[in-house]
Backbone as a ProteinNet text record, in pm:
[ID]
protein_1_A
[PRIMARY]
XXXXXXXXXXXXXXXXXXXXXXXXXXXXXXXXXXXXXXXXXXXXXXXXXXXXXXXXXXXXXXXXXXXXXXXXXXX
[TERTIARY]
-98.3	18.3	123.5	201.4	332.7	451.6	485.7	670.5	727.1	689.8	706.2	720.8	851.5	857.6	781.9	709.3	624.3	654.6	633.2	730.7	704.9	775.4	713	643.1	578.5	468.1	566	663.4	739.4	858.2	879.9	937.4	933.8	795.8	703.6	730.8	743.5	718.6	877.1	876.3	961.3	1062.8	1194.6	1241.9	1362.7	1391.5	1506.8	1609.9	1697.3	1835	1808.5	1816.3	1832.3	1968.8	1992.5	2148.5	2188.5	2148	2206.5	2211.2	2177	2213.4	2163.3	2031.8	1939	1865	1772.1	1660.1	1533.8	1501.1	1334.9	1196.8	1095.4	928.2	887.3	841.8	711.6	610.5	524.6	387.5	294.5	281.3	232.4	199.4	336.6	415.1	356.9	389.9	334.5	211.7	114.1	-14.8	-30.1	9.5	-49.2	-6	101.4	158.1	78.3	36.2	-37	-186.4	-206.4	-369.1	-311.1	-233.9	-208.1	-191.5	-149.3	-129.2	-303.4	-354.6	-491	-579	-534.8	-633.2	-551.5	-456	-417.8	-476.6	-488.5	-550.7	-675.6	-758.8	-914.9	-933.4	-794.3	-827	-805.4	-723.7	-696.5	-781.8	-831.9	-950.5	-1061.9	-1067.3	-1194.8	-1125.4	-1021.7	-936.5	-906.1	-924.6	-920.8	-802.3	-709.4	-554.5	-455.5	-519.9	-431.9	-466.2	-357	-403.3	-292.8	-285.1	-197	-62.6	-37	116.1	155.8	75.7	100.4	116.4	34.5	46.9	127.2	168.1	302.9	461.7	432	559.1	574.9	412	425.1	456	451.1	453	642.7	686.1	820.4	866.4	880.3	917.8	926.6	849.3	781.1	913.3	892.7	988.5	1164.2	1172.2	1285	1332.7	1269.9	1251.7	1318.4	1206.4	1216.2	1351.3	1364.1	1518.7	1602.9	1636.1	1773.8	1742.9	1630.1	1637.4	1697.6	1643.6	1723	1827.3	1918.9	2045.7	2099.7	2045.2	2100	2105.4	1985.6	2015.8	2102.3	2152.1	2246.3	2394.2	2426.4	2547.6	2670.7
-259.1	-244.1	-345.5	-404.9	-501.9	-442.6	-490.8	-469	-546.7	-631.4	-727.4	-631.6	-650	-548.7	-605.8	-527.3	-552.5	-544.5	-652.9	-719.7	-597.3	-565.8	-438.3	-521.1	-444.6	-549	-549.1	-500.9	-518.6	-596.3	-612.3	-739.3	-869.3	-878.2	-993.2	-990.4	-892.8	-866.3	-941	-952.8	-1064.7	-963.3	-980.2	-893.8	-1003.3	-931.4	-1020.7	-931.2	-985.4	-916.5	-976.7	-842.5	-891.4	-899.7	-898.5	-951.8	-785.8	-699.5	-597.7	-553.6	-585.7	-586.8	-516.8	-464	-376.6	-453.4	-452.5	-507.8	-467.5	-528.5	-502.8	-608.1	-514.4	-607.7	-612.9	-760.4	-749.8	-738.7	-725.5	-586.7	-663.2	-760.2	-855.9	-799.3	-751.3	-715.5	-540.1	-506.4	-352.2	-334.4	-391.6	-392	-429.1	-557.5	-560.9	-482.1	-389.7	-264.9	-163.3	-73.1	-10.5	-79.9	-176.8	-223.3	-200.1	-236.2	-229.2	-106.1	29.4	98.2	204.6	163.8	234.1	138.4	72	-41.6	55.4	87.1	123.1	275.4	319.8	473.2	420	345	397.4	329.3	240.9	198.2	321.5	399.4	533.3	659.5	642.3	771.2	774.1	705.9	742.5	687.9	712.9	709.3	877.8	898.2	1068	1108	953.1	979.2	967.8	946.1	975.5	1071	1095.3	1204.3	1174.2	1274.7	1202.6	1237.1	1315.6	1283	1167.5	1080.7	991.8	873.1	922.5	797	804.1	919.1	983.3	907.7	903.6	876.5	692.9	643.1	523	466.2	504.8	479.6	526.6	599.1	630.7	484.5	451.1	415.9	206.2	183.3	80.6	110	251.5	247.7	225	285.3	290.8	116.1	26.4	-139.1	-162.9	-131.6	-192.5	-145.5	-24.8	9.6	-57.4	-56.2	-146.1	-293.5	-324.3	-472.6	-535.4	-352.6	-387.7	-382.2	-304.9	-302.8	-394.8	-490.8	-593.4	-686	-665.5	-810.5	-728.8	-639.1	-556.1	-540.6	-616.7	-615.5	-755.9
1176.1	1091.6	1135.9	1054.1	1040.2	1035.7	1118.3	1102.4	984.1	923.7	807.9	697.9	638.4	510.1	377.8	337.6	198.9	79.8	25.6	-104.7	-179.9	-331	-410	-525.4	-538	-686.8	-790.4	-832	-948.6	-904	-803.9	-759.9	-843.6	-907.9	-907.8	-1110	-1135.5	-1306.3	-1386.9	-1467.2	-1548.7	-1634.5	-1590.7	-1687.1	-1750.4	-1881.6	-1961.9	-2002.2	-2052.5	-2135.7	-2259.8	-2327.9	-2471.8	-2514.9	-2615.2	-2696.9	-2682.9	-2669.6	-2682.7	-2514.4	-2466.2	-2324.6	-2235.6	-2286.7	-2245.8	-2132.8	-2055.3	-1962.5	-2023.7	-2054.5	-2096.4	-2051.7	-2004	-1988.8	-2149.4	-2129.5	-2185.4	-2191.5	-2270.2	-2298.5	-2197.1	-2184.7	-2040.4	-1928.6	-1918.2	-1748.4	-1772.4	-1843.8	-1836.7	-1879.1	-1904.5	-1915.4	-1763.3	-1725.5	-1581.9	-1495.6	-1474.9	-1390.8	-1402.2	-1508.5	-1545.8	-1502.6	-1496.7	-1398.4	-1282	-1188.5	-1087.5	-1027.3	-1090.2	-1069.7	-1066.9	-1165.6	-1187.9	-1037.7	-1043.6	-894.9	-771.3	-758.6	-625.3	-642.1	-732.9	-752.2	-704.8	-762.2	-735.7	-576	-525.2	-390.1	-309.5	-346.8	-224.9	-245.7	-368.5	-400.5	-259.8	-202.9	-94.2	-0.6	38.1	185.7	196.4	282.9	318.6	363	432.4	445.1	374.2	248.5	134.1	6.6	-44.1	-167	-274.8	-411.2	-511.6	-459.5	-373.8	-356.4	-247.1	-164.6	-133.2	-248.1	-346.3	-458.5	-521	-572.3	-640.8	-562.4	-409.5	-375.3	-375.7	-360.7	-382.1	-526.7	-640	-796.9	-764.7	-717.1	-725.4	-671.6	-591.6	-475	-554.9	-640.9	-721.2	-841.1	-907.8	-1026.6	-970.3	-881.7	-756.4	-824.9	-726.6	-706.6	-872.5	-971.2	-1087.1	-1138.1	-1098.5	-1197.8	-1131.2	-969.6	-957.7	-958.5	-1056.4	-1087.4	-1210.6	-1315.4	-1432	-1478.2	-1349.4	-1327.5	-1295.6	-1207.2	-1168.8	-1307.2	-1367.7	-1486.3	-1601.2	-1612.6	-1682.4	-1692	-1572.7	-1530.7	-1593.2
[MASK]
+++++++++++++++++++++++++++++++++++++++++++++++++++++++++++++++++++++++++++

């Protein structure tokens, strides 16, 4: 294990402001989140030290990242 803090995958996803001043993905970015998210499920399905509320807190923890990003481009 690393002491190195680990980037968040939605870090990485593209967000815009529209004219109305909203933050929004495109269908791109949430198609590939939604893969990413089904890939980290079937990676922890046969780890015995994890279960869905470890995944539960990791999918939080991801939406966490993404919302104060779209806050940031909101402002």
């Amino acid at each position: 294990m690393t002491d190195e803090p680990t980037e968040h995958a939605t870090s990485q996803l593209p967000i815009v402001t529209s004219t109305d001043g909203h933050a929004y993905l495109g269908v791109d970015a949430v198609v590939a989140l939604l893969r990413a998210i089904a890939e980290s499920c079937r990676n922890l399905a046969d780890d015995p030290d994890c279960d869905l509320r470890s995944a539960g807190a990791a999918i939080d923890l991801e939406a966490d990242n993404l919302d104060c990003r779209a806050i940031e481009h909101t402002r």
